[in-house]
C-alpha distance (Angstrom), angle and dihedral (degrees) to the residues before:
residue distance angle dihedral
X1 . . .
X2 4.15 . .
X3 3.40 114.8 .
X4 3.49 117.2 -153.9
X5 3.92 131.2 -159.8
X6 3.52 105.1 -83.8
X7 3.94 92.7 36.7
X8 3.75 97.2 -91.2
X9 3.54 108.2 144.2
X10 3.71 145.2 -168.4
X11 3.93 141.4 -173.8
X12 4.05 110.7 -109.5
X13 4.03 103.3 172.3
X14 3.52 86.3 -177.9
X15 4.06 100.0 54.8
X16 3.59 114.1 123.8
X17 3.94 124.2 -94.1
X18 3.31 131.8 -123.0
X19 3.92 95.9 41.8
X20 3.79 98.0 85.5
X21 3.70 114.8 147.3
X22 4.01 84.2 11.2
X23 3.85 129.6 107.4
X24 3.88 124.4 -104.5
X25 3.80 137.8 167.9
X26 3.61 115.9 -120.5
X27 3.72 121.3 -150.6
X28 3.48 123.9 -165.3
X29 4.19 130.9 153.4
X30 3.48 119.0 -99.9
X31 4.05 90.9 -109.3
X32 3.33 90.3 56.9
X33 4.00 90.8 80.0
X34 3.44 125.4 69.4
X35 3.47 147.7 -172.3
X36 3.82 117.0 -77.0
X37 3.73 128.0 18.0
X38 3.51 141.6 102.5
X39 3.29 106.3 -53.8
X40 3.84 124.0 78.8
X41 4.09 128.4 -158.7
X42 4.18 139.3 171.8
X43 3.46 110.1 -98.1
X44 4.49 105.0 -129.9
X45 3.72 93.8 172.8
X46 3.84 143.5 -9.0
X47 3.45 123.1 -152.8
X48 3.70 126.7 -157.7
X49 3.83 116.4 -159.0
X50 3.69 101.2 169.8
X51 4.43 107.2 -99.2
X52 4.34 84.8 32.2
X53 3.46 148.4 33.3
X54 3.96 123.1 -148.3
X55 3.39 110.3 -147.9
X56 4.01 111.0 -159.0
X57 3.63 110.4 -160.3
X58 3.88 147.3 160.7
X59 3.91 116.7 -118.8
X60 3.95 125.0 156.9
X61 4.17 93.4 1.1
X62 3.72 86.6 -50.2
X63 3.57 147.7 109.6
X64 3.78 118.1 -132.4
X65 3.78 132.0 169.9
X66 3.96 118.2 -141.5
X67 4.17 115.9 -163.8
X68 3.71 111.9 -155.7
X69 3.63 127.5 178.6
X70 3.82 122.0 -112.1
X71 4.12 123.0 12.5
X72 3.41 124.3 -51.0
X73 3.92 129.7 -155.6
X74 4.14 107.1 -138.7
X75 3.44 139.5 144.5
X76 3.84 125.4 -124.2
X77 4.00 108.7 -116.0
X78 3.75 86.3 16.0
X79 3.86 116.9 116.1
X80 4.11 124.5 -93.0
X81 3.75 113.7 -149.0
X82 3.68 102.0 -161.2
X83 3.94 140.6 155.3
X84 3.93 139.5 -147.8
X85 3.50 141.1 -127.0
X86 3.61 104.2 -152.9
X87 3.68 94.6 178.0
X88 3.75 84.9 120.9
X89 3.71 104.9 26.1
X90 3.86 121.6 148.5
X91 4.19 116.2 -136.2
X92 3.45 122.3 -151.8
X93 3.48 142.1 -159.3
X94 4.21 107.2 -131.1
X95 3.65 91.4 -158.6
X96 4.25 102.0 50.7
X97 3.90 93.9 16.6
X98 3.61 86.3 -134.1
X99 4.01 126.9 136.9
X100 3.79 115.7 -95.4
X101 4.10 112.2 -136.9
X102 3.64 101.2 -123.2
């Protein structure tokens, strides 16, 4: 599992070993989250461009950007409960920046 800040959590079979019970950055593209899940953020702006809506929010002390297809109803400051496919999710070292081989 990933623990985030705040002791959300998610399964990630493909997370790197050897860095359990150690701090990483995840990367993952912004239509790689969707709506509904587990995990829960404050919407800070939404974004409609037409076929998607980008849906900036904080989660874990950060700001991340969701894209999901079609229009979505949601209010600004309101919360975002969202999920992640982290079939191609990028893992980071936080002290040399550079990508972990998962």
């Amino acid at each position: 599992d990933l623990v985030f800040a705040g002791d959300a959590r998610i399964a990630a079979a493909g997370a790197p070993r050897g860095y359990d019970g150690k701090p990483i950055v995840l990367g993952v593209r912004p239509e790689a989250l969707s709506a509904g899940g587990p995990l829960t953020g404050e919407v800070t702006l939404i974004e409609s461009s037409g076929s998607d809506t980008f849906v900036s929010m904080q989660f874990a002390g950060k700001a991340i950007t969701a894209r999901l297809p079609g229009r979505h109803k949601l209010d600004h400051g309101g919360s975002f409960a969202f999920g992640a496919d982290l079939s191609a999710a990028c893992y980071f070292d936080p002290d040399t920046t550079l990508r972990i081989a998962s």
